[in-house]
C-alpha positions as CSV (number, residue, x, y, z in Angstrom):
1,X,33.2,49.8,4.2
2,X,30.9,52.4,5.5
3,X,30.7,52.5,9.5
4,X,27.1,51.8,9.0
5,X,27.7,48.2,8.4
6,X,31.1,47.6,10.2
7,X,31.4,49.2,13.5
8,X,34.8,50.5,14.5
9,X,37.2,48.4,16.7
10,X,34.1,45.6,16.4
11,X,35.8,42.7,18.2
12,X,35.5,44.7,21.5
13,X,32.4,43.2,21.7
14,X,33.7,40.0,21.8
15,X,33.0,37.0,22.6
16,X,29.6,36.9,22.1
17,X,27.2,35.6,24.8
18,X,26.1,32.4,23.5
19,X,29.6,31.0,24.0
20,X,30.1,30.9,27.3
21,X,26.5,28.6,27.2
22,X,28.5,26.2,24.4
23,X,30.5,23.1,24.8
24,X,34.0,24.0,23.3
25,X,35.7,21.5,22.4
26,X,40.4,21.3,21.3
27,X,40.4,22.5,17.8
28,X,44.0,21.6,16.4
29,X,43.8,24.9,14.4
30,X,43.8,28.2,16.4
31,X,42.1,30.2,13.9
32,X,39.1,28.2,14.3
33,X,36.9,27.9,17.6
34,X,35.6,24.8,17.8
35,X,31.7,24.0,19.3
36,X,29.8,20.9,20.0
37,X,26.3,21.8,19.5
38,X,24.9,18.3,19.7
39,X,26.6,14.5,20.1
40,X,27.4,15.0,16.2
41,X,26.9,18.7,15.1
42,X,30.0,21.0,15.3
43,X,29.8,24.9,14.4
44,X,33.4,25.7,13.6
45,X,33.7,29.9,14.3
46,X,35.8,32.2,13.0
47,X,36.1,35.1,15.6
48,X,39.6,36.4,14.1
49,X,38.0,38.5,10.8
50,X,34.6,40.8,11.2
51,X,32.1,38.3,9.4
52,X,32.9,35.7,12.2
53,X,31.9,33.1,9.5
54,X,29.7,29.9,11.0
55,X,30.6,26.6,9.3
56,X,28.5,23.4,10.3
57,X,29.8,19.7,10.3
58,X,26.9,17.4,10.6
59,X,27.8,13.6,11.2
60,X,25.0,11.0,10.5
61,X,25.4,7.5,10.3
62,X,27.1,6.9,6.6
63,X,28.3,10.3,5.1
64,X,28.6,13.9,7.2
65,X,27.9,17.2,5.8
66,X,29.9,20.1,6.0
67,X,27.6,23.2,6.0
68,X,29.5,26.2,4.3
69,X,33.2,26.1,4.1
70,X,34.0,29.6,5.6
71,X,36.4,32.4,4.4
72,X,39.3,30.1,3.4
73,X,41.8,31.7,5.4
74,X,42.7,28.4,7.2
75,X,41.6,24.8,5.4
76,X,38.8,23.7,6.9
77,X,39.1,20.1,5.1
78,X,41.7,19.1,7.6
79,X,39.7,20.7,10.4
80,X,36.4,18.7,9.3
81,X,38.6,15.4,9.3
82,X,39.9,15.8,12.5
83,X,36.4,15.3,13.7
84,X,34.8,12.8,11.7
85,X,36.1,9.7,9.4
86,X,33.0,9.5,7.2
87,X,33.3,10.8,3.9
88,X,32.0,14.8,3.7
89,X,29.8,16.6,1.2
90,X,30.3,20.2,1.2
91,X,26.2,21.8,1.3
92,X,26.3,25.9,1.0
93,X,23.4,27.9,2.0
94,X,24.4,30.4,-0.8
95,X,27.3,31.6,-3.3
96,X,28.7,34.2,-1.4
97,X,32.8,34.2,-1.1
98,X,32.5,34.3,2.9
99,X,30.6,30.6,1.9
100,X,32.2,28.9,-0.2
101,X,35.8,29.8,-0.1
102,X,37.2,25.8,1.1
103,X,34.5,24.1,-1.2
104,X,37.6,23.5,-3.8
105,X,39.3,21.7,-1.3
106,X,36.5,19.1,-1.2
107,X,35.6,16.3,-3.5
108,X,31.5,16.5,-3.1
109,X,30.0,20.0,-3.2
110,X,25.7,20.7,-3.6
111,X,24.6,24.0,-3.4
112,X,21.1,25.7,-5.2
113,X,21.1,25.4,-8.5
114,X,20.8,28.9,-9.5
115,X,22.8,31.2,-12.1
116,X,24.6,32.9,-10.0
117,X,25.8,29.7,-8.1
118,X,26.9,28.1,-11.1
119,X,28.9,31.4,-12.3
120,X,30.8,31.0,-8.5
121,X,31.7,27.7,-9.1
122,X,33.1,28.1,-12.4
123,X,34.9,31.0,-11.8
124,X,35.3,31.3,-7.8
125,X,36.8,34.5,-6.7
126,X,39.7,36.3,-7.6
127,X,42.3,37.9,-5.3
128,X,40.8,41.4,-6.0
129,X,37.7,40.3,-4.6
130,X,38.7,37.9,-1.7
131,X,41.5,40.4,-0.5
132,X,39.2,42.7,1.0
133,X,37.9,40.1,3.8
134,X,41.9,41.6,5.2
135,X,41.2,45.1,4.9
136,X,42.3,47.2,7.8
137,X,40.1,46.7,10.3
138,X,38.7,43.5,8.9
139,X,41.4,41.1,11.1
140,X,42.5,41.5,14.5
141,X,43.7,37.6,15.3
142,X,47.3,36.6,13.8
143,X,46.6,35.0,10.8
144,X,47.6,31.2,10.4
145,X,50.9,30.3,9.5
146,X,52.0,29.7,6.1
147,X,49.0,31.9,4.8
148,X,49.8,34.8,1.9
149,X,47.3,37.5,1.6
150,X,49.3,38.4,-1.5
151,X,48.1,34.9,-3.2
152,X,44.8,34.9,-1.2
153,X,41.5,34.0,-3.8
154,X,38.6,31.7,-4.2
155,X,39.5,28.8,-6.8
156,X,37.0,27.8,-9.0
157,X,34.7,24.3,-7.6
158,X,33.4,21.0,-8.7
159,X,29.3,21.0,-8.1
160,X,28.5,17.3,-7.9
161,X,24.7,17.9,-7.0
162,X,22.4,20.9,-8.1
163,X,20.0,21.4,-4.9
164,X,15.8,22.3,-5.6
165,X,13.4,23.4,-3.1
166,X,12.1,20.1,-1.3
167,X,15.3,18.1,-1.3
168,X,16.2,15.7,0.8
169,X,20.2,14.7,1.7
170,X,20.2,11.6,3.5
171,X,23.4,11.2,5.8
172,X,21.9,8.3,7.2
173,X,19.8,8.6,10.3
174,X,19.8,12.5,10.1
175,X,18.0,13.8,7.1
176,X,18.4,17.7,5.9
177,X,15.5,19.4,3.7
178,X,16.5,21.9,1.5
179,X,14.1,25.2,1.5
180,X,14.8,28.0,-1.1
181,X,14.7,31.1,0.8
182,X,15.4,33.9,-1.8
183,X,16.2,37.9,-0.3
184,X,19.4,37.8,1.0
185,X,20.8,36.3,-2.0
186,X,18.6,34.0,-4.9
187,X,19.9,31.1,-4.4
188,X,19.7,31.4,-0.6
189,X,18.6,27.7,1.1
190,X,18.0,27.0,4.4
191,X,18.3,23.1,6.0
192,X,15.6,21.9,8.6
193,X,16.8,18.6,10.5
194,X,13.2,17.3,12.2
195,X,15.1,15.1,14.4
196,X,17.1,17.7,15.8
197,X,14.9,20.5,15.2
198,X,17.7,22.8,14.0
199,X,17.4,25.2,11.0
200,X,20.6,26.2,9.4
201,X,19.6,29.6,8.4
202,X,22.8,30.8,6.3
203,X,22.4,34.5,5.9
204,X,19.1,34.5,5.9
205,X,19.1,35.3,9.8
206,X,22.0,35.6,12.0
207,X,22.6,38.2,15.3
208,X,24.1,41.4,14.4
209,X,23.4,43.6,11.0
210,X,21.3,41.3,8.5
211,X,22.1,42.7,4.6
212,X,19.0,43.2,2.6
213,X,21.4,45.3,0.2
214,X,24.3,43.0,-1.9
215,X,23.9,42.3,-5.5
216,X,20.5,39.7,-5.8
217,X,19.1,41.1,-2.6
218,X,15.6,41.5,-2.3
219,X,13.7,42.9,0.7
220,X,10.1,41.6,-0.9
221,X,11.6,37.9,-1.4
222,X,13.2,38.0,2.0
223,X,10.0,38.6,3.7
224,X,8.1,35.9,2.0
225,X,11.0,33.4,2.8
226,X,10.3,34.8,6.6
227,X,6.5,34.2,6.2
228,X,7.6,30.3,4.7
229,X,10.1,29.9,7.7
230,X,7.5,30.8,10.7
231,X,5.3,28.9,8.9
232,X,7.3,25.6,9.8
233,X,8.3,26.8,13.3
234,X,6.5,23.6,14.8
235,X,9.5,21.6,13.2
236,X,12.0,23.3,14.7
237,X,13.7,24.9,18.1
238,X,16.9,26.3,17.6
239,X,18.5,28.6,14.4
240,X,22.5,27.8,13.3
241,X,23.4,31.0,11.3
242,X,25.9,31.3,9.2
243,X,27.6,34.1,10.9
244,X,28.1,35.4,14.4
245,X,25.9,32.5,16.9
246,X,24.7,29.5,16.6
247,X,21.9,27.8,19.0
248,X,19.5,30.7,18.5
249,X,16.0,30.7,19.5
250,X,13.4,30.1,16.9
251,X,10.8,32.7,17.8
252,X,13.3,35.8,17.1
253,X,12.2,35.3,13.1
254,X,8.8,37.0,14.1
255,X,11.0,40.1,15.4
256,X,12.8,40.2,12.5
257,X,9.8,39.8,9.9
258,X,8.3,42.9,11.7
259,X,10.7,44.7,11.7
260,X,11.3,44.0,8.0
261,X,7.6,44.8,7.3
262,X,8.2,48.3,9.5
263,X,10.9,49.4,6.9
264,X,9.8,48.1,4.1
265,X,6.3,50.2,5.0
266,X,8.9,53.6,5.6
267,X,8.9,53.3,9.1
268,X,11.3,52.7,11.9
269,X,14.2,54.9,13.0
270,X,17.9,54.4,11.6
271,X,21.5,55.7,11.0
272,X,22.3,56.5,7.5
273,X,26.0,56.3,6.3
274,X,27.4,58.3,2.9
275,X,26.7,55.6,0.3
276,X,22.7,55.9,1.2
277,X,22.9,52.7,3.2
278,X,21.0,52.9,6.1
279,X,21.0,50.5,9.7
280,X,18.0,49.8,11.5
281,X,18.6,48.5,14.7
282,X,16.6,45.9,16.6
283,X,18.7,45.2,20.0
284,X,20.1,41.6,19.0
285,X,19.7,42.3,15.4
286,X,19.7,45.1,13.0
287,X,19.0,45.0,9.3
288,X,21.2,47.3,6.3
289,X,18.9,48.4,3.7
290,X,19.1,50.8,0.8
291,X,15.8,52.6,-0.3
């Protein structure tokens, strides 16, 4: 992976600054960090490997939601459980492996109906694929016991409900609504809770380098979806990425849809690695786009 998008000896920077503004809470698994954001919201972090994937478990009243199921490294079924009794519905904000790698341990999964979801699910990830979330330089924590890199892959996944734009999943007293927000990925979604007024973001937004390059990536879609989102920024305070924070201001999508608009218009200063990839950086965020 080119320097561009993974800085060497990254977890020097480590932790990040939100945390120490965070309620942590026991997690009886050490690969995960454990964060209550809210009475019944948990972000469960994984610091250990360089995407420091952002997994949400959202209580309501009858069912919870687990938002993303992380890198599957460590099951975070059991982790979920240990939390909450209710029964939980796995919601993705996207296909991608660093996503959806526990949904096969869970017996509800919804994510966007889109092709390229529905070639993820039936055919998950093999260990080709997966194994290079362990490259050198990709984990610095031990890894949890009884784990084999050698066997490590994405199983194929039961989707029990298809997500549109406009949907509504009902946990009883808490109410997500499911916005397609293509550009990072087509089948990108991102969840607005009004009562809370949080907005799960997925990859959509998170601090650190934003990817405008992967397969399905669009830099003209992921405007628009920016345009959509600041659009309903009276609904909501806070942003819960999928990677890196959670509990981030609202207002930062405006930097980030300028600076979008900068690059996409040529302009704006940037490193450029071997492979043509070039970083952009922003302070709190910086964006990897190809030309």
């Amino acid at each position: 992976m080119s320097n561009v998008v993974r800085p060497r000896d990254w977890w020097r920077n480590l932790p990040r600054p939100i945390y120490s503004q965070l309620e942590r809470v026991e997690s009886p698994q050490p690969w995960f960090e454990v964060y209550r954001i809210e009475p019944e919201i948990y972000a469960f972090y994984e610091p250990g490997q360089f995407e420091e994937a952002l997994s949400y478990l959202v209580i309501g009243d009858e069912k919870a939601v687990l938002i993303d199921t992380g890198t599957g490294i460590d099951n975070i079924r059991t982790l979920a459980e240990h939390y909450t009794e209710l029964p939980i519905m796995v919601v993705n904000t996207h296909h991608h492996l660093d996503h959806v790698a526990g949904n096969h341990l869970f017996d509800e999964v919804a994510i966007y109906d889109h092709p390229v979801a529905r070639q993820t699910a039936e055919r998950g990830y093999p260990h080709e694929r997966a194994v290079r979330l362990l490259a050198e330089g990709m984990v610095w924590k031990p890894l949890p016991e009884g784990f084999k890199p050698e066997d490590y892959h994405v199983p194929p996944f039961k989707v029990t409900r298809w997500l549109h734009d406009g949907d509504i999943i009902d946990l009883g007293g808490k109410r997500l609504e499911v916005i397609h927000t293509p550009g990072h990925s087509p089948d990108s979604i991102c969840l607005l809770d009004r009562g809370s007024r949080l907005l799960w973001t997925g990859d959509l937004f998170y601090t650190g380098a934003i990817y405008t390059h992967l397969p399905g990536g669009d830099i003209n879609q992921l405007i628009d979806s920016y345009k959509r989102l600041i659009d309903l920024s009276h609904l909501y305070d806070r942003l819960m990425p999928g990677h890196n924070e959670p509990w981030i201001e609202g207002e930062i999508l405006k930097e980030v849809l300028e600076a979008l608009e900068e690059i996409r218009e040529g302009g704006g200063s940037y490193i450029e690695g071997g492979d043509g990839l070039r970083r952009y950086n922003y302070g709190r965020f910086s964006i990897i786009y190809r030309p």
